[in-house]
C-alpha positions, -999 to 999 in steps of 0.1 A, spaced: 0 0 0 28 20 9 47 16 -26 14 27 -46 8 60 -26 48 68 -34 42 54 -68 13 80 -76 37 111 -69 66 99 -86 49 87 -118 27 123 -113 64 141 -114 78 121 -140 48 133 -166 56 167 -161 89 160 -161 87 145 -199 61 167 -208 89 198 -197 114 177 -220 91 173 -250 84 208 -247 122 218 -241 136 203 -272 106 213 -290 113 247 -288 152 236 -291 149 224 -323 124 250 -334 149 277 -328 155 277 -289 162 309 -270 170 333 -302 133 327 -317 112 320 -281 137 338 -255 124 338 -220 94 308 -229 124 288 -242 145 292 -209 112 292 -184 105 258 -200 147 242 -191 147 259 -160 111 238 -148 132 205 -160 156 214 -132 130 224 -108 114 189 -114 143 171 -113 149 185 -77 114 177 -67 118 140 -79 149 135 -61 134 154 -27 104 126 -31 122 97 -37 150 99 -12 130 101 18 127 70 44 97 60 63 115 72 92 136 106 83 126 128 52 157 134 37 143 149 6 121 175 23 156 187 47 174 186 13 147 208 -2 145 234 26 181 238 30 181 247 -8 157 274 -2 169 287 28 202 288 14 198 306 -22 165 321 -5 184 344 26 212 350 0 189 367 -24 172 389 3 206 396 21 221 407 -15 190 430 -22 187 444 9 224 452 7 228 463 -30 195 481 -24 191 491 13 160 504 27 153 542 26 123 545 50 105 534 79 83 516 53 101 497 37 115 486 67 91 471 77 79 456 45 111 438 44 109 427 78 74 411 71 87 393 40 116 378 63 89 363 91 67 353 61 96 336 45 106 317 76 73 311 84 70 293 57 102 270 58 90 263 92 57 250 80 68 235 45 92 214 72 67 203 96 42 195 65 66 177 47 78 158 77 43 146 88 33 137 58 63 118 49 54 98 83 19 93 67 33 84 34 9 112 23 35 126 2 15 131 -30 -7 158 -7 26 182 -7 31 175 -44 -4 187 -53 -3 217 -25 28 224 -46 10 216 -80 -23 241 -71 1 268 -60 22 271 -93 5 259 -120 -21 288 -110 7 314 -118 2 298 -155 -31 298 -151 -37 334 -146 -1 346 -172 -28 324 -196 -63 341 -185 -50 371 -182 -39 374 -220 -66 360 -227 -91 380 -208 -76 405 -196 -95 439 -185 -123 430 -207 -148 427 -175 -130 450 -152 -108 486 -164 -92 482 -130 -61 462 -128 -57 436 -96 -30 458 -80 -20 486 -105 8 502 -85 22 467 -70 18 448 -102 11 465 -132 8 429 -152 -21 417 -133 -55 416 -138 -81 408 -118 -94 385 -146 -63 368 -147 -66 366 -110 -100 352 -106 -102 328 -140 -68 314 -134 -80 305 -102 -110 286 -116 -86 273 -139 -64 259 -115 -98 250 -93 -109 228 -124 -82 213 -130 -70 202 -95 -102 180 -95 -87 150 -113 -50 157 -100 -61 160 -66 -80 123 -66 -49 111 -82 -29 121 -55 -46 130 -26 -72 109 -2 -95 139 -3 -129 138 -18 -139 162 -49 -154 188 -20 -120 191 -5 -100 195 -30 -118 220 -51 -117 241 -16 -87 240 -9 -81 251 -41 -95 277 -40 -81 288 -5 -49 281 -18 -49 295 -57 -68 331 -36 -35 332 -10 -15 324 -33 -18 357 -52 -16 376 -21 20 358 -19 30 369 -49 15 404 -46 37 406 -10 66 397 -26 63 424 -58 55 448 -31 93 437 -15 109 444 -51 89 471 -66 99 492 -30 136 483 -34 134 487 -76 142 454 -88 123 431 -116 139 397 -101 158 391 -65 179 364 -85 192 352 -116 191 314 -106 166 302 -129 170 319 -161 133 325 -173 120 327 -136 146 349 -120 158 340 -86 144 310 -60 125 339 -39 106 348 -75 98 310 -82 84 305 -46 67 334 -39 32 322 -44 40 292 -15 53 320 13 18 322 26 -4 294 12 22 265 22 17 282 59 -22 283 55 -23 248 40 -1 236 73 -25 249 96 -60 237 79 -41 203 77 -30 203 112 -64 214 126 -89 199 98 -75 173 76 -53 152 101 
């Protein structure tokens, strides 16, 4: 019973994982980064980003979770050394700021904290496939909304989602992506989760909605200290800090509905 509930994850990861190559040397051969430039790069850089979540899964023992400490000391690492070289390179100017910064700190170890504790329990549970899809919701809804926002975008509302934050985002983007996301985590959450269709398209939802406030926190952080990306890491995504920002508070709000609800 065991084997299948890790099986589900890992075969889950493995799709993408092709699907990312397909897609990779797709564009490769078409022309690579000289005809698509950042889609081209985007799409390698989620190869390596899915390679490290496989490994993180299947490394793990029933009794220490080797891949989750090897996944939060990656982001810890490259994560403080990001915010230490933009605060330095760019330090605060007022009282503001200041604090802005120092709530994007707690919310960052707030959520290492959590995405620890999560991954650790569920690891004991063998439940792992319920941090995969957390993980799934979370950032394939930043696609979702890139996709529904070209698509849709300010044709039902003149008013952008956060204009002076986020120029790029609309709150059609916002609230299609997330039923998007909501639709689509329906067959992906059965797969891997032991949730019924009720649960998952909730926490959905709940986690697609704090997401965005996540990623709106986070362009907040870099719009006050005048920077597009906080790192260069992932060519196509920017830095670690840019590809996670959407987990800092939903990973956290997941933890606690798990530990309180779901558990």
């Amino acid at each position: 019973m065991v084997g299948i509930v890790l099986l589900k994850p890992v075969v889950f990861l493995m799709v993408l994982l092709f699907l990312a190559t397909t897609a990779w040397l797709t564009l490769k051969t078409l022309g690579g980064h000289l005809r698509f430039g950042t889609v081209y790069y985007t799409v390698r850089s989620w190869i390596v980003l899915l390679c490290l979540l496989l490994v993180g899964l299947i490394i793990n023992t029933p009794d220490v979770a080797f891949g989750i400490a090897l996944l939060a000391v990656l982001m810890v690492l490259k994560g403080q050394h990001e915010i230490r070289r933009l605060f330095r390179q760019f330090p605060s100017q007022t009282t503001k700021q200041r604090y802005l910064d120092s709530l994007f700190i707690l919310v960052f170890s707030l959520f290492i904290i959590a995405f620890i504790d999560l991954g650790t329990s569920l690891n004991q549970q063998h439940q792992l496939g319920i941090l995969i899809f957390v993980i799934f919701v979370i950032q394939f809804n930043d696609i979702g909304q890139y996709l529904m926002g070209r698509l849709l975008g300010q044709r039902l509302f003149k008013r952008k989602l956060a204009p002076i934050i986020s120029p790029n985002k609309t709150i059609e983007g916002a609230l299609f992506g997330c039923m998007l996301t909501s639709a689509l985590s329906l067959p992906i959450g059965k797969f891997l989760t032991p949730f019924n269709y009720i649960q998952i398209f909730i926490l959905a939802w709940i986690l697609t909605s704090v997401g965005i406030v996540g990623d709106l926190l986070e362009s907040a952080v870099k719009r006050s200290h005048g920077v597009k990306d906080m790192g260069r890491w992932l060519k196509g995504h920017g830095g670690i800090m840019d590809r996670i920002d959407s987990l800092l508070l939903s990973v956290p709000v997941f933890w606690f509905i798990y530990r309180t609800c779901l558990s």
